[in-house]
C-alpha positions as a printed NumPy array, in Angstrom:
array([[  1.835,  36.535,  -9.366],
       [  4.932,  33.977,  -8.962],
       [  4.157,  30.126,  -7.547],
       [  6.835,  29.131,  -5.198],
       [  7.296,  25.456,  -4.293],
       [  8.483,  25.253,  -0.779],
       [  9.162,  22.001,   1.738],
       [ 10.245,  19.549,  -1.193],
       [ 13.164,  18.132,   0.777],
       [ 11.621,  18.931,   3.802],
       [  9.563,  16.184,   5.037],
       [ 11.245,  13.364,   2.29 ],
       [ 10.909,  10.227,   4.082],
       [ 11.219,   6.312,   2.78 ],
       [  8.75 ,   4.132,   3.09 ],
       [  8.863,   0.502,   3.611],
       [  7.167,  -2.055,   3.496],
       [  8.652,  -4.638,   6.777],
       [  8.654,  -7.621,   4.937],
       [ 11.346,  -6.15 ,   2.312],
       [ 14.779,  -5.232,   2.68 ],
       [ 15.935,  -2.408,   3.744],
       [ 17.709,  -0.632,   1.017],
       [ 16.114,  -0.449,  -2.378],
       [ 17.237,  -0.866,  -5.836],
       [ 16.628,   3.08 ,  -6.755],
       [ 18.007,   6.527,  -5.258],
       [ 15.692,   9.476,  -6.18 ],
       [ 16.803,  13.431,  -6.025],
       [ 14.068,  16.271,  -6.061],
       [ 14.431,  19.994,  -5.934],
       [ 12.897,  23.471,  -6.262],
       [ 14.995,  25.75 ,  -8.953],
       [ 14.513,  29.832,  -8.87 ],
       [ 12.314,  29.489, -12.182],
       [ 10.067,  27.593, -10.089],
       [ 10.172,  24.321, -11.294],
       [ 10.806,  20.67 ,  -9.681],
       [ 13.675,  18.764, -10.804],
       [ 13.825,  15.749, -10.111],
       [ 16.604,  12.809, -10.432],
       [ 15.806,   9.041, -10.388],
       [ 18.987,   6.351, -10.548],
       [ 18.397,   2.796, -10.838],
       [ 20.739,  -0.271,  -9.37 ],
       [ 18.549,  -3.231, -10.824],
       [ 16.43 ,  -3.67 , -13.483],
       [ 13.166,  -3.121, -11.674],
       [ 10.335,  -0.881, -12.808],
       [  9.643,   2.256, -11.041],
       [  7.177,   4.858, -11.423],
       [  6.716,   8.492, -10.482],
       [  3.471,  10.024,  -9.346],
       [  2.535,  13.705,  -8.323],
       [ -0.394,  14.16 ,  -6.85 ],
       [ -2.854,  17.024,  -4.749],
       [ -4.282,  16.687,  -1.462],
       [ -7.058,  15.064,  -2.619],
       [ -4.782,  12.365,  -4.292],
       [ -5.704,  13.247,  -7.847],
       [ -2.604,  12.081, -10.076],
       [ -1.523,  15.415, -11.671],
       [  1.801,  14.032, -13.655],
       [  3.003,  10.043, -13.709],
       [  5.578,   8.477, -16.303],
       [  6.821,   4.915, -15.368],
       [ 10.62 ,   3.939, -16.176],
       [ 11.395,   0.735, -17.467],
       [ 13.381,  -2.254, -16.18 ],
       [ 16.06 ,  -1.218, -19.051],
       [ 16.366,   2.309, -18.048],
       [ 19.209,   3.409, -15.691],
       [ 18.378,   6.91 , -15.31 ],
       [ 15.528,   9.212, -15.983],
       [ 15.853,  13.164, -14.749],
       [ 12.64 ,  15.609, -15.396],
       [ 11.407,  19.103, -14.905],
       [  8.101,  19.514, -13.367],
       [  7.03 ,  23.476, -14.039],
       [  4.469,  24.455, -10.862],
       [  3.235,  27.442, -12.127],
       [ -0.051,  26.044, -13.452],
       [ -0.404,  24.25 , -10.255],
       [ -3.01 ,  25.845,  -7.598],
       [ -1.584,  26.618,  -4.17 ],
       [ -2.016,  23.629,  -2.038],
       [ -0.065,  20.491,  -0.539],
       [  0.916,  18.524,  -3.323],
       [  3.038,  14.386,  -2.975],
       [  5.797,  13.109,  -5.073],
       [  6.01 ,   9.942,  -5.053],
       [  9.159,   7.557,  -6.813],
       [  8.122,   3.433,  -5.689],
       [  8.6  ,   0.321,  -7.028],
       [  7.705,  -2.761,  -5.881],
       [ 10.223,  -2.674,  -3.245],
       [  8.781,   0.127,  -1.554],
       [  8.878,   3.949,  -2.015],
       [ 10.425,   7.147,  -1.334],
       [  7.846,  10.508,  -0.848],
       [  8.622,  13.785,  -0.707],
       [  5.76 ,  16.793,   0.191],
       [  5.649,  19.809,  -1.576],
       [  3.867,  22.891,  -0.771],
       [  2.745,  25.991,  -3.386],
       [  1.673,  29.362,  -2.466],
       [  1.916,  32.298,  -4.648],
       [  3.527,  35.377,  -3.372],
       [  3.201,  38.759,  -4.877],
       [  6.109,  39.806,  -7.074],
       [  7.67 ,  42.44 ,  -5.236],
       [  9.696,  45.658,  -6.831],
       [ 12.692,  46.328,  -5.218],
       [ 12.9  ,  50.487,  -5.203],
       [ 16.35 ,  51.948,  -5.018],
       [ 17.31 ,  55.396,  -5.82 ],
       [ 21.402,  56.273,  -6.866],
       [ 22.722,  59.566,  -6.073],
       [ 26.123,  60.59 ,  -8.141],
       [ 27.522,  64.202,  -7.348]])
């Protein structure tokens, strides 16, 4: 059976908190490839720590790595074929605020495409 990883981009939203601005000092990009795994893109503006969290429905932290003030950039791939079928968060913040992104996984039976060529 194949895992596919559907709804990344879907339901992304920002979160704030009201007493900070309204822009923050990151940008973060996230996708599903065809081998099934989550890319994912974080640029930073300022030097200002940020950390990245994926976690299940039950909020059990399944992968974090924090990037440091220094860093500028930081770009990962996240393989979801270990990962049980379920709701699952991504989560870039700093102390700013944060930007989440859901991601759903459901396996899907590999299916054979039959097709027969005829040559006279």
């Amino acid at each position: 059976m194949s895992k596919v990883a559907t709804s990344l981009l879907l339901s992304a939203s920002t979160l704030f908190n009201p007493t900070t601005p309204k822009t923050l000092s990151f940008d973060a990009s996230a996708y599903v490839t065809v081998d099934h795994q989550i890319r994912l893109a974080v640029q930073k503006s300022a030097e200002v720590p940020v950390d990245v969290v994926l976690r299940n429905k039950s909020h059990e932290v399944l992968y974090q790595h924090s990037i440091g003030k220094k860093e500028g950039k930081y770009a990962v791939k996240l393989n979801v074929n270990d990962l049980a079928d379920g709701e699952y968060e991504l989560e870039i913040k700093s102390s700013e605020g944060s930007i989440v992104k859901q991601l759903n996984v459901s396996s899907q039976p590999v299916q054979q495409a039959s097709r027969v060529i005829a040559m006279n």
